[in-house]
N, C-alpha and C positions, 0 to 999 in steps of 0.2 A: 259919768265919772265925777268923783268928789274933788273940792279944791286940793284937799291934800292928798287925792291919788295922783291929780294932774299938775303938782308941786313935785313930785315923787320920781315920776314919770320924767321929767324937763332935765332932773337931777342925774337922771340916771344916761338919760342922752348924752347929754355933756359932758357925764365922765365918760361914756365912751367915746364920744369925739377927741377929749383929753388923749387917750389912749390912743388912738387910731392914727392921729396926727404924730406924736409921741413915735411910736412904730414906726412908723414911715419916715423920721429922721433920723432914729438911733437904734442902731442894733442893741445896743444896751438897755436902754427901753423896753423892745420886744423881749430879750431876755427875760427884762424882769417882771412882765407880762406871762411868758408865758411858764418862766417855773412856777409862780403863784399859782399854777393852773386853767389860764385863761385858755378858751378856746370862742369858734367862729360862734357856735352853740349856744353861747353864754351872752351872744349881742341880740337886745331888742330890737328887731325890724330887722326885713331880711335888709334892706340896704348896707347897711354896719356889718351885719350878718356875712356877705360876701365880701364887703371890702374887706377885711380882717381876715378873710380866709383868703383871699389874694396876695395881703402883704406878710401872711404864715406862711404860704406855699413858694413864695419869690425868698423870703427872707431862709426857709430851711434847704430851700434848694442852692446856696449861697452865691442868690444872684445879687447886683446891685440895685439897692429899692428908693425911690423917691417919686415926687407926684407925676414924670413921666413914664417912670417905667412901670407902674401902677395901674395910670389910666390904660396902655400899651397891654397890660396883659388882663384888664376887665375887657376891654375892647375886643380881645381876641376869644373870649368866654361869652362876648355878645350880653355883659352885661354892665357895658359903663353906665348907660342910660338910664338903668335902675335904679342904683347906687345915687345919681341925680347928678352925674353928666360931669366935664370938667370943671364947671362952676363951683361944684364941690367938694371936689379934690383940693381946688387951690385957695380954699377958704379955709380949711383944715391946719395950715399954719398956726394961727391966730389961735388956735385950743392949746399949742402944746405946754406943758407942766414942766418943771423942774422933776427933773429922775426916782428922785427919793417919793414921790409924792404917787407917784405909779401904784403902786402896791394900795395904796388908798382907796384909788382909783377900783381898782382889780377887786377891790374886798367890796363894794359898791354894787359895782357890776354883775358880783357871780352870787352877792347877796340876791341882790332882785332875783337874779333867776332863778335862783333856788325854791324862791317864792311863788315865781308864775308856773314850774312843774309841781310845787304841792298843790297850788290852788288846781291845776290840769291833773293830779293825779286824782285829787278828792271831786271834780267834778265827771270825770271818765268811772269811777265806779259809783257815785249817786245815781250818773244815767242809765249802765246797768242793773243798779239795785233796783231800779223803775221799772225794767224791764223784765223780773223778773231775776228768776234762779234761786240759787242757795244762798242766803245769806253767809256759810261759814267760809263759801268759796268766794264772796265777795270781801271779806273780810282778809282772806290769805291775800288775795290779791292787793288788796291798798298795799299790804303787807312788806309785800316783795316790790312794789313801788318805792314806797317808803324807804325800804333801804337799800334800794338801789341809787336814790336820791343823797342819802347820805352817805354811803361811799364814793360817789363820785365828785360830792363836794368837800371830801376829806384831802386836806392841804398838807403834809408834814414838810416842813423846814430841813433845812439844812444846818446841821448845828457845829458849832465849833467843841474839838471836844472837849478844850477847857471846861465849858458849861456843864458837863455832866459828867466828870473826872470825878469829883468828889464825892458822887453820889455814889458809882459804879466803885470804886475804892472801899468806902462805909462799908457798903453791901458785903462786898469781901473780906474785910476785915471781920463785919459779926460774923460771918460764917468762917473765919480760922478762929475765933475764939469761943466758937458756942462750944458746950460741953459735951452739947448730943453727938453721937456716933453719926448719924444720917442728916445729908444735909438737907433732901428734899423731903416730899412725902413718899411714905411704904407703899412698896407692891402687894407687901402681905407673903414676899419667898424671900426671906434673910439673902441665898446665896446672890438671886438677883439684885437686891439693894446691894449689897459690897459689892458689884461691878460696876452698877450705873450710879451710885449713890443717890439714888431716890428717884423718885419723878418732880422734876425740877417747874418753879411758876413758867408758865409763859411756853411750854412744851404740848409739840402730840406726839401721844404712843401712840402705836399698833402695836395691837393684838391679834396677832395672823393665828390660824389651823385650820383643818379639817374640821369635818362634823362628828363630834362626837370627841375632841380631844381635850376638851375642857377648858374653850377659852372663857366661855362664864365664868368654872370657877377661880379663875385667877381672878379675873374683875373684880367678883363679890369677894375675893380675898383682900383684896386691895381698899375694896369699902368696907370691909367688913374691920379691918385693921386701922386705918385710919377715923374711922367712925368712934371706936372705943379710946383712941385721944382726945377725942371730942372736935374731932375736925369735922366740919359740915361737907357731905359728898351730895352730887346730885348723879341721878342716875336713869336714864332714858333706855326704859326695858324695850325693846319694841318688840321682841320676840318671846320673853317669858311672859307672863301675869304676875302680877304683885301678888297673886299668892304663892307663884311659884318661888320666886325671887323672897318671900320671905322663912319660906319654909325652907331652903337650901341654906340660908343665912343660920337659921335655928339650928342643922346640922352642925354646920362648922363653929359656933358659938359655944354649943355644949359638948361638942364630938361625938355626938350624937350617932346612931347611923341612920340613913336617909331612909331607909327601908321601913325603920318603926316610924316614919313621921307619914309616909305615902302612904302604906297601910296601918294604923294605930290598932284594928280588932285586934284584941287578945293580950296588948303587950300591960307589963305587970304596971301595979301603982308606983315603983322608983324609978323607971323609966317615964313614965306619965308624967314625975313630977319633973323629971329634969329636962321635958321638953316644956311645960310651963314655966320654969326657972328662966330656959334660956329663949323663949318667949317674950318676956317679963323684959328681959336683958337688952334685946335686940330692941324692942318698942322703946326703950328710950334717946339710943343712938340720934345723933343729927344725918338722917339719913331721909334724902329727898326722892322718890318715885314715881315719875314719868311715865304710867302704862298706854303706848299709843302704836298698837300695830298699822296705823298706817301715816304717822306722823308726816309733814313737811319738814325740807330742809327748812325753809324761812321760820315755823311753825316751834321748829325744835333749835335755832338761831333765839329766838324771840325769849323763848320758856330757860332757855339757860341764862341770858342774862338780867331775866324777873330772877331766877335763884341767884343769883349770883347779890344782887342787889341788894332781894330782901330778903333771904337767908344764910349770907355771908357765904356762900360754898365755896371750897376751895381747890375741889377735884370735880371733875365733871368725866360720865362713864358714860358710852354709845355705846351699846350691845343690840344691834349690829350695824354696820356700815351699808351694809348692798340694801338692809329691810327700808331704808330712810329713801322717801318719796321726793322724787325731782324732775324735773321737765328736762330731755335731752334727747338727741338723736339715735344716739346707740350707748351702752354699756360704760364703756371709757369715758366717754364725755359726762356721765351723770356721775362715776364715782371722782372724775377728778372735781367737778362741781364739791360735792361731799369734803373732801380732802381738804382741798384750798381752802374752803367755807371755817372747817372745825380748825384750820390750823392758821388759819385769821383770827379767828374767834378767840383761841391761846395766847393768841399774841397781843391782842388787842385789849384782853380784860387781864392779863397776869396768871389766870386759872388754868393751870393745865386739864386736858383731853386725853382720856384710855379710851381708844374707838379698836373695837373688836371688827376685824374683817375676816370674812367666811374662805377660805380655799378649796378652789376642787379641787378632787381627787384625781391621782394619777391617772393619764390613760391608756398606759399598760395595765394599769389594775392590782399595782407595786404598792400594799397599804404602807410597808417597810421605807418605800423612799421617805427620804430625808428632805424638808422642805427650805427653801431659801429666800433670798430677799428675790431673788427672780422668779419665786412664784408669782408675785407680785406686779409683771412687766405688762400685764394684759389685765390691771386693773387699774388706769388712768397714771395719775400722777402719787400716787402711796406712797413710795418705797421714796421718791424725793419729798413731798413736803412730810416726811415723817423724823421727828429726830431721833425714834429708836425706837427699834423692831424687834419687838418678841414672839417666837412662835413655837406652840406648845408641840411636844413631837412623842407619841407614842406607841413603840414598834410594838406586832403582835407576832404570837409564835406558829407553829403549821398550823394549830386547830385556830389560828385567830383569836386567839385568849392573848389580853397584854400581856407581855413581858415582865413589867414592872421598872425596865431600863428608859424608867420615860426621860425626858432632855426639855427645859426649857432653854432655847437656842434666841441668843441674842445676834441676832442679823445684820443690825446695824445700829450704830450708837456714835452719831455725830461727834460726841464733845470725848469719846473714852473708846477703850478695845470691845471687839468681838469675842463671844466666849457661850459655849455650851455646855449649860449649868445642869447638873444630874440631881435629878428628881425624882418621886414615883405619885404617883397620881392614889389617894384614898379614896379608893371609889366608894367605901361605905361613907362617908362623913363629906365626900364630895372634895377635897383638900389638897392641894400639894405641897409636898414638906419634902426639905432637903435628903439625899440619897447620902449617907454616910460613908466615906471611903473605906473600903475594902470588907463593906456590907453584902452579901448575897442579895440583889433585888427582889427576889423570888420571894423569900423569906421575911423580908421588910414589904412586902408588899401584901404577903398573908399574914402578917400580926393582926 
């Protein structure tokens, strides 16, 4: 070791001695110890290591703590002698600090360690890489090390709210005097923005249905809409192909129908041109594409906040939730991984999340039921870390031909009301556009 690792090293002892001693006289102390974040975890050398998880577990269990009742409960764990015996229990006075200066201490502390698990996470995958395998699977791996490291050294305060009154105030204020009608960004369905007034920063939707009900194309409505503002979308296909995903785009852009773009043989030169036009159209959009049918969560964590960085995106689109690859024991447990992950991720960069979740199908075999946030109860945690649930709903008739009474149903909407917004799904142009009151569905659905 170099003089100034074992300069480093000395520094670091002693502010946990600081602490340790510290604890052990003042509840207040250990408070302030321990909302900084400190834990036993965080001490070099198991000795520190235990004592501090001894005066955590005497101190939360709200017994009375001091250098005998200390040594008294290592003694009884069969590990005073470790720790180095009462000798160093009652030498530990001598470290302690003035209160204020704790938190110094603590940022010292959880400093170092934060350094000896990167230096342990980069030398646990060199030694793999040595040993072979996949390079890309050693690469995920740092990966999810990585930021497991820094989430768990992420500290937020407790703020008084004076401090951020006037921030939270401004905010509200430009938004009662903007001009614009919408305060968030478009869904790309007018009747759904007048309910929720937009998709708000810092939010995750869901986008619930069945298969085949069209929750794509609300998605690519949604980027398709906000893209022609010239707002930056990113979009993680993991189910379509970015060819598909642009060709659906060309429909809706031009109003095209979808039919002449899947098969092009035969159709005339003004059709031709107006899928070149809106070809043309769509290639300039700021519109970011993601195609990875078997993405990571960490993988697809990582890729959103490079967009986010380095091409200012302001909307971020998961199509689909269940496709997104994660380590878990069963179902539940992988989509609440998912869930918490993207709705951390909103929270944490200001960008909101439209993540598309798949619903089965009834099993009566009822295409006609009606879906709800309870479809939802046997997909981890959705329907609570979600702040607003749309789910696309479109009944079909005896032969199974749609209706044309299709419903985008808002499920739930944390900050506003619940409401089931009437729609009809454009199956030629892929689209859905408002149902006009006292329209015959049928009729508006075969124009």
């Amino acid at each position: 070791m170099n003089p100034l690792a074992e300069l480093n090293v000395v520094a670091e002892i002693d502010a946990q001695k600081a602490i340790i001693a510290a604890a052990m006289e003042s509840p207040l102390a250990y408070d302030l110890a321990s909302a900084a974040g400190l834990t036993p975890d965080d001490m070099f050398g198991d000795s520190d290591r235990m004592l501090y998880a001894a005066i955590r577990d005497s101190r939360e269990a709200g017994k009375h703590v001091d250098t005998i009742t200390i040594a008294s409960e290592l003694r009884e764990r069969k590990q005073l002698e470790n720790v180095g015996g009462l000798a160093y229990l009652y030498s530990l006075p001598g470290f302690v600090p003035v209160c204020p200066s704790i938190r110094t201490y603590v940022q010292k502390v959880r400093d170092a360690a934060k350094k000896r698990r990167l230096i342990n996470a980069c030398e646990a995958t060199a030694g793999a890489a040595y040993d072979g395998g996949n390079a890309q699977g050693h690469i995920e791996t740092l990966k999810e090390r990585l930021l497991q490291i820094e989430t768990d050294s992420q500290d937020p305060p407790a703020e008084r709210v004076l401090k951020f009154t006037d921030q939270v105030l401004g905010e509200w204020e430009r938004m009662a005097d903007s001009p614009e009608g919408l305060i968030g960004l478009t869904t790309g369905v007018e009747c759904v923005d007048l309910v929720t007034t937009g998709i708000r920063p810092g939010e995750l939707w869901l986008l619930a249905g069945r298969t085949g009900d069209g929750k794509s194309s609300v998605a690519l409505q949604a980027a398709a809409e906000n893209c022609r503002a010239d707002i930056p979308v990113g979009l993680f296909s993991i189910e379509m192909s970015k060819a598909d995903v642009l060709q659906r785009l060309w429909a809706q852009q031009g109003n095209i129908p979808f039919s002449c773009i899947r098969n092009p043989r035969g159709i005339g030169k003004d059709m031709r041109l107006r899928i070149q036009r809106a070809a043309t159209d769509v290639a300039m959009w700021p519109l970011f594409v993601v195609e990875d049918g078997a993405i990571t969560l960490q993988r697809l964590l990582a890729k959103a906040r490079l967009m986010i960085r380095q091409e200012r995106v302001r909307l971020l689109i998961v199509d689909y939730m269940q496709l997104v690859s994660v380590t878990a024991k069963e179902e539940r447990e992988r989509l609440t991984k998912i869930s918490n992950a993207l709705r951390s991720l909103a929270k944490e960069t200001g960008v909101p999340v439209l993540a598309i979740s798949q619903l089965s199908r009834p099993k009566d075999g009822n295409q006609n039921q009606r879906p709800n946030k309870f479809s939802l109860k046997e997909s981890g945690s959705l329907e609570n870390d979600a702040h607003v649930i749309v789910m696309a709903y479109r009944p079909v008739d005896q032969c199974g031909q749609p209706t044309g009474e299709d419903e985008l149903i808002i499920a739930k909407q944390r900050h506003g009301p619940v409401s089931n917004e009437r729609v009809y799904f454009d199956s030629k142009t892929l689209t859905f556009r408002e149902r006009c009151q006292g329209t015959d569905a049928r009729s508006q659905r075969d124009r």
